[in-house]
C-alpha positions, 0 to 999 in steps of 0.5 A: 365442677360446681355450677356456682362457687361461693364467693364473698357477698362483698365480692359481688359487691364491689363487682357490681360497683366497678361495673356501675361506675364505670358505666356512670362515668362513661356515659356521662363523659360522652354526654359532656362531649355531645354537649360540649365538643360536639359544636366546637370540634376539638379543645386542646388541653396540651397542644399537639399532645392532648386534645378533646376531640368529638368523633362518631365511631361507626366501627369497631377499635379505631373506626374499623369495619364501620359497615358491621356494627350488628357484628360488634353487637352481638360479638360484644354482648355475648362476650359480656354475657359470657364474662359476666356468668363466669362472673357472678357465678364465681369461676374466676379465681380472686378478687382482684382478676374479678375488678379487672373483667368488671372493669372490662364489662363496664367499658362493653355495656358503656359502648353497646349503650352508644351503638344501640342509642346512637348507631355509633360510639361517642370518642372524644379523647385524642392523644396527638402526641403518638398519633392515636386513636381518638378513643373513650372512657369505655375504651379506657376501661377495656384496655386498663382492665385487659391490661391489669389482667395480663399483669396479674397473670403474668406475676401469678406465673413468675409467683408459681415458677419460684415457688415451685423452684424452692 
């Protein structure tokens, strides 16, 4: 197996933008909510369904194990790093599997941000209508680009089952 497989330069490109941005937009989202939510509390922008909600998450995924943060650190970084080589070395196999762990890196470096600047993680955005966790863009980011993932695996299964049927 070759150390690094050739991809497309425009491949490391958009991989770095998706990783940029979403980092960009993270933060400036949790800035917006330092600055605006933090003194307020909570804005409804549909009452009952969606409000912007200031919270300082110490833990992990919906505050839990708020006494571990050097644990979520060093778990995250190395799965960042891990992701990242696999990455930019060119192991992951098409363009749209490398958006989605992009997707995914941009939303761990956003949060690691926070836990190293702050001690805890910025959320602010709160979905009342199923009672869920008040969460991030870099939680967004994970969680789409995890999901993305398993759809895309999932049709390259079905894809391989009927092509391997005919």
């Amino acid at each position: 197996m070759k150390l690094i497989k050739k991809m497309p330069l425009s491949h490391y490109v958009i991989y770095s933008l998706v990783i940029a941005i979403g980092i960009l937009l993270d933060q400036l989202t949790k800035i917006l909510a330092v600055a605006f939510l933090k003194p307020v509390d909570t804005v409804p922008l549909i009452k009952g369904v969606l409000h912007l909600t200031y919270v300082e998450n110490r833990g992990a995924a919906f505050g839990m194990l708020a006494d571990h943060r050097w644990v979520f650190m060093v778990v995250s970084t190395v799965t960042i790093v891990a992701i990242a080589i696999a990455l930019y070395l060119g192991h992951i196999d098409g363009l749209r599997y490398g958006v989605c762990l992009s997707a995914i890196i941009s939303g761990g470096i956003g949060n690691m941000i926070d836990r190293i600047a702050l001690g805890y993680v910025v959320d602010f955005i709160d979905f009342r209508l199923i009672n869920f966790a008040v969460f991030n863009g870099a939680d967004s980011f994970v969680c789409v680009g995890a999901g993305f993932m398993i759809l895309f695996l999932v049709l390259d299964i079905i894809k391989e089952a009927k092509e391997k049927k005919e």
